[in-house]
FILOMAR-687009 format. One record per residue (C-alpha): residue number from 1; residue in one letter; x, z, y. Coordinates in Angstrom, 3 decimals, padded with zeros to 6 digits. Layout:
# residues N
<rec><resi>NUM</resi><resn>A</resn><xx>X</xx><zz>Z</zz><yy>Y</yy></rec>
...
This chain:
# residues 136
<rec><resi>1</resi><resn>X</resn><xx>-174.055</xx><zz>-023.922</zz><yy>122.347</yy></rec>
<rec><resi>2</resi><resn>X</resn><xx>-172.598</xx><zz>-027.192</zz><yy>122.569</yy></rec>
<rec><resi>3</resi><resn>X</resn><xx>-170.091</xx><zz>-027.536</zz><yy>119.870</yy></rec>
<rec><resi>4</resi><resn>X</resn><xx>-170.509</xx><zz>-029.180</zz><yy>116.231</yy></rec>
<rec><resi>5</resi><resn>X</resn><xx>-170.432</xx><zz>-027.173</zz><yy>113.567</yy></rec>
<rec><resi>6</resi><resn>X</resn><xx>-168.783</xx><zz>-029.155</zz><yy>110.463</yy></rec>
<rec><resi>7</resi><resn>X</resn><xx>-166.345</xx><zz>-028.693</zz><yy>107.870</yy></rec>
<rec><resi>8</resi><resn>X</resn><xx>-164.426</xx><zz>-030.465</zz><yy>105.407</yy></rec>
<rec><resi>9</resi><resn>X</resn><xx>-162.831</xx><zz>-029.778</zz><yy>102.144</yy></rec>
<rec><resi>10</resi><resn>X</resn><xx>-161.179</xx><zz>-031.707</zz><yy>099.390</yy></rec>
<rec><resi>11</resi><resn>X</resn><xx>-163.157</xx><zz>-032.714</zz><yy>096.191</yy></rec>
<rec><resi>12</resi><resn>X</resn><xx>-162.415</xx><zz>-030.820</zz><yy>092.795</yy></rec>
<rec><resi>13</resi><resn>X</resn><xx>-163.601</xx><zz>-034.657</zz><yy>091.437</yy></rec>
<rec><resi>14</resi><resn>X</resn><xx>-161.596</xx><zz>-036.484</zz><yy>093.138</yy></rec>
<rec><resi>15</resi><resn>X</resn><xx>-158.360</xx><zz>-036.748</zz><yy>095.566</yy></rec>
<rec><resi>16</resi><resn>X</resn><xx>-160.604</xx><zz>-037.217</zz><yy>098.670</yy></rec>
<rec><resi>17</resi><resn>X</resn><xx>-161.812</xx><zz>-035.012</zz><yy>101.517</yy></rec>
<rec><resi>18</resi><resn>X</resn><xx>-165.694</xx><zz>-034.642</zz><yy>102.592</yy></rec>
<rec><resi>19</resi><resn>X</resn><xx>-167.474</xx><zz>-033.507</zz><yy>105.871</yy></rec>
<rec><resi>20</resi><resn>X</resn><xx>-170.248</xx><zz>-031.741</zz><yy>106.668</yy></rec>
<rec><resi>21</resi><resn>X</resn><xx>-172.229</xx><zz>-028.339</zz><yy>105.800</yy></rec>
<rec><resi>22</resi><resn>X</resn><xx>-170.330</xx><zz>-026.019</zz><yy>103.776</yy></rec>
<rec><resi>23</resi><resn>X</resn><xx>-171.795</xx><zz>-022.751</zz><yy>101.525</yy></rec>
<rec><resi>24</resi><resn>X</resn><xx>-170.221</xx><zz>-020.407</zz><yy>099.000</yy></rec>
<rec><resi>25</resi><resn>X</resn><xx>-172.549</xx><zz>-019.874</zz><yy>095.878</yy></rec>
<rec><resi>26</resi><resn>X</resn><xx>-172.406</xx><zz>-019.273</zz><yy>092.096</yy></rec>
<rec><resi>27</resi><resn>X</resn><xx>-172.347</xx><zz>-020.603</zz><yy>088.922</yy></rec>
<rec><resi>28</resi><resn>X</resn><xx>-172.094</xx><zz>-018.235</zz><yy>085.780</yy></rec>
<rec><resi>29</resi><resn>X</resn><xx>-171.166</xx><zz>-015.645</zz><yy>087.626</yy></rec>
<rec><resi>30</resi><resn>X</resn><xx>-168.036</xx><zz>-017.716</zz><yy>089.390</yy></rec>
<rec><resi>31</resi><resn>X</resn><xx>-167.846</xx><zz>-017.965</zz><yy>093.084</yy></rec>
<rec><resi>32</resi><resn>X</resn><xx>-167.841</xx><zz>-022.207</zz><yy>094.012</yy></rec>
<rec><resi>33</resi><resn>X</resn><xx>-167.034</xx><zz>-023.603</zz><yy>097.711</yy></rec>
<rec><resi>34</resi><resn>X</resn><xx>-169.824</xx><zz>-026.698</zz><yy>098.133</yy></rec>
<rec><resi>35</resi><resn>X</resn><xx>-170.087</xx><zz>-028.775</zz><yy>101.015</yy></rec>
<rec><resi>36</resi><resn>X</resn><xx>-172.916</xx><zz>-030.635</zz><yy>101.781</yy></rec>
<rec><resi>37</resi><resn>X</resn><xx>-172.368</xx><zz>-034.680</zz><yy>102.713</yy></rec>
<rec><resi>38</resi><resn>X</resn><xx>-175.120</xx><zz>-036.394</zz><yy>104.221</yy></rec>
<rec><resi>39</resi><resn>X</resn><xx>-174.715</xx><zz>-040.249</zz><yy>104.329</yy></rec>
<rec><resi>40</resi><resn>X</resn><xx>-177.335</xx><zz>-043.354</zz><yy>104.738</yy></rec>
<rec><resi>41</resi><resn>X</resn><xx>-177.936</xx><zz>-045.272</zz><yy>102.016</yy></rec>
<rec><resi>42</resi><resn>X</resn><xx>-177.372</xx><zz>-048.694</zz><yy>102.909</yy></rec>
<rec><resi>43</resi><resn>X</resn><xx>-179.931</xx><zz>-051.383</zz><yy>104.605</yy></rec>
<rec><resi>44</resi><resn>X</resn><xx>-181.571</xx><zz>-054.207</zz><yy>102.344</yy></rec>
<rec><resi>45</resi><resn>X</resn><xx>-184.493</xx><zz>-056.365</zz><yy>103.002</yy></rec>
<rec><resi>46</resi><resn>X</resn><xx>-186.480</xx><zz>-053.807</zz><yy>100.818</yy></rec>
<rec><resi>47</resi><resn>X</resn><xx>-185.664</xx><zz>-050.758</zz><yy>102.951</yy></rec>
<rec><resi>48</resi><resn>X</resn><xx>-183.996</xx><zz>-049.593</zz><yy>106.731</yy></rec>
<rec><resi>49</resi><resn>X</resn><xx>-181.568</xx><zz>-047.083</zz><yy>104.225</yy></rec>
<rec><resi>50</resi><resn>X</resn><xx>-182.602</xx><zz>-043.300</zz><yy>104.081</yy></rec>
<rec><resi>51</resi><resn>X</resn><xx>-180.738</xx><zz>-040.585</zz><yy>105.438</yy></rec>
<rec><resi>52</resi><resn>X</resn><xx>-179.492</xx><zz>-038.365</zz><yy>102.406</yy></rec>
<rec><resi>53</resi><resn>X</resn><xx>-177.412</xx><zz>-035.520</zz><yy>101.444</yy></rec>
<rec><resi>54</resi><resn>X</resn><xx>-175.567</xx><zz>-034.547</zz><yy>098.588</yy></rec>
<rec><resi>55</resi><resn>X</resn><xx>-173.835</xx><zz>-031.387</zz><yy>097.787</yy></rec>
<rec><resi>56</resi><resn>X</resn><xx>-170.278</xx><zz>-031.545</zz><yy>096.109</yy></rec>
<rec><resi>57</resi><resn>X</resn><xx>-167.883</xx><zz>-028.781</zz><yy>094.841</yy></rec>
<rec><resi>58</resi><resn>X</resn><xx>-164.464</xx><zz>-028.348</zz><yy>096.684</yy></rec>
<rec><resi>59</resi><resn>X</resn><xx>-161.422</xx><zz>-026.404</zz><yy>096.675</yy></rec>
<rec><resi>60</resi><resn>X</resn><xx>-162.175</xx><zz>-023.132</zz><yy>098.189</yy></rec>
<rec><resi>61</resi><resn>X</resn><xx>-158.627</xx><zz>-023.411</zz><yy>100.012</yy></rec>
<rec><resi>62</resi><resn>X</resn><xx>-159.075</xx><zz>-026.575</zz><yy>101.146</yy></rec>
<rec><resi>63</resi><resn>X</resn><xx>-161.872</xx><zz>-025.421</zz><yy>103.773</yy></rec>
<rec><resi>64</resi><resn>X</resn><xx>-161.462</xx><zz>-025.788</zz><yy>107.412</yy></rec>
<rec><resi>65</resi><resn>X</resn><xx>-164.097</xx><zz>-026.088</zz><yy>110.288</yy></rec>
<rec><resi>66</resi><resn>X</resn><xx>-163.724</xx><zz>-028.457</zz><yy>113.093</yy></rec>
<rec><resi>67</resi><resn>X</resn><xx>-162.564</xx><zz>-027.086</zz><yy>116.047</yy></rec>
<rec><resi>68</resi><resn>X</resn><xx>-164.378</xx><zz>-028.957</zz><yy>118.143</yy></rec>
<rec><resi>69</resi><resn>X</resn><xx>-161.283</xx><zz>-031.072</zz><yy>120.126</yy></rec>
<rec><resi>70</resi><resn>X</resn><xx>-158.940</xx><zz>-033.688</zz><yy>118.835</yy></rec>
<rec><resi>71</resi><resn>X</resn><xx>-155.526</xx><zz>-035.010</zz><yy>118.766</yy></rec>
<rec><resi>72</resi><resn>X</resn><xx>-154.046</xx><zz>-037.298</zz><yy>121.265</yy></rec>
<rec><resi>73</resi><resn>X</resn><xx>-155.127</xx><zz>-040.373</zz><yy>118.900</yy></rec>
<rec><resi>74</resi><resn>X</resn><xx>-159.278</xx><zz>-039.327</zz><yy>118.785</yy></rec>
<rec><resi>75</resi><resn>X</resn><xx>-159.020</xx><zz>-037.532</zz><yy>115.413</yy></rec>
<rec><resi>76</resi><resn>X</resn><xx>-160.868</xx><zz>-034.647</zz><yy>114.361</yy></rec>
<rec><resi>77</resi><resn>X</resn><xx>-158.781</xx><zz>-031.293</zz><yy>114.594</yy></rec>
<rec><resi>78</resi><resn>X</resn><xx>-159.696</xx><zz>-029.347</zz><yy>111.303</yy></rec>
<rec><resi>79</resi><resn>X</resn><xx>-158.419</xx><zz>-025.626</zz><yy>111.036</yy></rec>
<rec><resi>80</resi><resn>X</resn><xx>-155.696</xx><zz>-026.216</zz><yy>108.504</yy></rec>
<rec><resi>81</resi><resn>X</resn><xx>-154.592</xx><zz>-029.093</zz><yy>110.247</yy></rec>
<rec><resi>82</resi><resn>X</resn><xx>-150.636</xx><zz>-029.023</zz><yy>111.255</yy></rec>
<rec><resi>83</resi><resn>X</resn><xx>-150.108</xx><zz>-030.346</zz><yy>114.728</yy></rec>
<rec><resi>84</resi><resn>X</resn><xx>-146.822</xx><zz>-032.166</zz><yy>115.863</yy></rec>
<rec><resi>85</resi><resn>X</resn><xx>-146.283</xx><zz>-031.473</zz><yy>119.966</yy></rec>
<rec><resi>86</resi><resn>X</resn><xx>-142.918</xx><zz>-033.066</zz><yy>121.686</yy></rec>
<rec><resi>87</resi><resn>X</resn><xx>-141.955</xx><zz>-032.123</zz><yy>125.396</yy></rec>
<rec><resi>88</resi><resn>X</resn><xx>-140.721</xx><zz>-033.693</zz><yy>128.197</yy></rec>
<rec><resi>89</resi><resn>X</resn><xx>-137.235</xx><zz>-033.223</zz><yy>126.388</yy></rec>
<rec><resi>90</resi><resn>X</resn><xx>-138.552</xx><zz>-034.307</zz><yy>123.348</yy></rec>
<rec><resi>91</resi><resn>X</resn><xx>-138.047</xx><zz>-031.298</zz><yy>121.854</yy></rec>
<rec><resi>92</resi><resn>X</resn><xx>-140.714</xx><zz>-031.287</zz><yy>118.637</yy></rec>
<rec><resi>93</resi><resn>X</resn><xx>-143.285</xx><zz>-028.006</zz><yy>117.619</yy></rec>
<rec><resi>94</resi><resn>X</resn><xx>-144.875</xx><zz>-028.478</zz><yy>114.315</yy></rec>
<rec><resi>95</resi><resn>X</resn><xx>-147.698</xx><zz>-025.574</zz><yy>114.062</yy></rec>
<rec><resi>96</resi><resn>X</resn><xx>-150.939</xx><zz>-025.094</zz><yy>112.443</yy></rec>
<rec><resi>97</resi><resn>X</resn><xx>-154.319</xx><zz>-024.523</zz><yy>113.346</yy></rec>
<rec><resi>98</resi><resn>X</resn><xx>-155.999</xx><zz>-021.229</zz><yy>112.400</yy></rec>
<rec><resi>99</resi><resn>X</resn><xx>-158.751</xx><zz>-019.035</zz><yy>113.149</yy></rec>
<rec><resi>100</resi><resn>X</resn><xx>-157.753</xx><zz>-015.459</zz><yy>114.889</yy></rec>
<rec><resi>101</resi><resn>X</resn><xx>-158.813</xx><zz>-013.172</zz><yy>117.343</yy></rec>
<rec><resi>102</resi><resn>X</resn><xx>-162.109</xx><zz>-015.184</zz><yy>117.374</yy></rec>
<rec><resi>103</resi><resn>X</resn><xx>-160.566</xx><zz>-018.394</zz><yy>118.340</yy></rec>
<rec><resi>104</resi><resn>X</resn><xx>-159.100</xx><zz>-021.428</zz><yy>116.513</yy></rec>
<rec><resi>105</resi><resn>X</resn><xx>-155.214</xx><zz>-020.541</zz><yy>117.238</yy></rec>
<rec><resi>106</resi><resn>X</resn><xx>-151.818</xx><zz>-022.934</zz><yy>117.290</yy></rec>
<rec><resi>107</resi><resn>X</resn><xx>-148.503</xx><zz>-021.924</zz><yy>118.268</yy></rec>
<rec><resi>108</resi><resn>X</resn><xx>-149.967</xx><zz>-018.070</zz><yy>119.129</yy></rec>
<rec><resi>109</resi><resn>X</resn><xx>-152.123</xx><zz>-019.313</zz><yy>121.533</yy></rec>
<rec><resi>110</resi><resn>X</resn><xx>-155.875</xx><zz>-020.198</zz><yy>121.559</yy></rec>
<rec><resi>111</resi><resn>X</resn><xx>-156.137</xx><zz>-023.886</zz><yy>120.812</yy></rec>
<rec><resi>112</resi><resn>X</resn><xx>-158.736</xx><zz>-024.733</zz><yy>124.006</yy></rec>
<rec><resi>113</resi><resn>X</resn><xx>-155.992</xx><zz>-023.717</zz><yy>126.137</yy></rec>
<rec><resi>114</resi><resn>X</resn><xx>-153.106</xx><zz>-025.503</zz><yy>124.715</yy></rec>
<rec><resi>115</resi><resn>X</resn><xx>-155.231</xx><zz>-028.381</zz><yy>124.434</yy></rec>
<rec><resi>116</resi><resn>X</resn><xx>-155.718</xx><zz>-028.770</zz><yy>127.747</yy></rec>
<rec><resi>117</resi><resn>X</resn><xx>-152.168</xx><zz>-028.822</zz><yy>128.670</yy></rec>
<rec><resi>118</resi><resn>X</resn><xx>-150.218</xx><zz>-030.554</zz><yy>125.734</yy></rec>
<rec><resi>119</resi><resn>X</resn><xx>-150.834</xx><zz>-033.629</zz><yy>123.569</yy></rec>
<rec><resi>120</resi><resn>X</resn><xx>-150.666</xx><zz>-032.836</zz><yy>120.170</yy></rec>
<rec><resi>121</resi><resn>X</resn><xx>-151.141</xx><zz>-034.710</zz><yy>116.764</yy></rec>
<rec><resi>122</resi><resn>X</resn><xx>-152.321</xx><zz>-034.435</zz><yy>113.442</yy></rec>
<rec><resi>123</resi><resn>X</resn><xx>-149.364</xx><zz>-034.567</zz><yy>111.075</yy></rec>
<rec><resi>124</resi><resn>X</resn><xx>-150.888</xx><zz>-033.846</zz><yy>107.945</yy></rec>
<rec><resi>125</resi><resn>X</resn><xx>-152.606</xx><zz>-030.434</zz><yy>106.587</yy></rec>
<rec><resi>126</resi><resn>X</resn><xx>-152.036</xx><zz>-027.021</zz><yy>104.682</yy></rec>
<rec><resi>127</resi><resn>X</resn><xx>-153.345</xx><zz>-028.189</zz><yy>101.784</yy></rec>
<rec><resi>128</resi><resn>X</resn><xx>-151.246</xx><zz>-031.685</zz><yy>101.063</yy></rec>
<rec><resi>129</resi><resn>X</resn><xx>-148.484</xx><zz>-030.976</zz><yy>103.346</yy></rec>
<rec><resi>130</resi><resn>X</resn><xx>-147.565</xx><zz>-027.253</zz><yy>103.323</yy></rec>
<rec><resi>131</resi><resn>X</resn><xx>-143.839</xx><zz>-028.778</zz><yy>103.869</yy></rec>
<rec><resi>132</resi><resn>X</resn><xx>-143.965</xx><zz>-029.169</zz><yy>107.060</yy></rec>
<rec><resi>133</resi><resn>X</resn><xx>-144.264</xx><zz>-026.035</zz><yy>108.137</yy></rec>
<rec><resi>134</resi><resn>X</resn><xx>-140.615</xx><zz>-024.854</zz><yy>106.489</yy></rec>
<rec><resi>135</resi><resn>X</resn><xx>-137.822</xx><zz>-024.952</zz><yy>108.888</yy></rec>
<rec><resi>136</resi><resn>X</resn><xx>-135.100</xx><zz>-027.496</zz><yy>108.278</yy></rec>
């Protein structure tokens, strides 16, 4: 297997979103999303900066995994994303990204597919921007 596993969720701490390893677990008796962040401490003449990781609680909702592609601008496409696609008549989709049927899914398709054939965008996410989704 090829593909990078990741994830991201958004801090109960703070209004910001963090990458990498993600576990359920427990604390008195509660059930707590966690990712794990690993960053590098940063260079000085006393040391070339250590790799390290740090595990941080999330919002359980806010989970997605990386779906291994991204948007037409390089970007990361995160289930719970919301992608924007216009067509040659400029006629504009707005979907979201979901797993189903053992695939990441957009539009009621499997995402690899419609990737290869469309240019889509990130627009924003489930989580911050359920919005828009509704129909105008």
């Amino acid at each position: 297997m090829d593909r990078e596993i990741k994830f991201r969720g958004k801090l109960k701490s703070e209004d910001k979103w963090i990458y990498g390893f993600y576990y359920n677990t427990y604390v008195e008796n509660k059930k707590i999303a966690v990712i794990i962040e690993t960053y590098r401490t940063p260079k000085t003449h006393y040391t070339n900066g250590k790799l390290m990781s740090r595990s941080l609680e999330v919002f359980n909702e806010s989970v997605g995994q990386y779906t291994g592609l991204k948007d037409k601008d390089g970007k990361d496409i995160y289930e719970g994303d919301i992608l924007e696609y216009r067509d040659e008549d400029n006629i504009k989709e707005i979907h979201k990204v979901f797993w189903g049927d053992a695939s990441f899914q957009c539009a009621g398709q499997y995402l690899e597919h419609l990737y290869l054939t469309t240019n889509w965008k990130i627009i924003g996410n489930i989580y911050e921007n359920p919005e828009l989704l509704e129909e105008k």
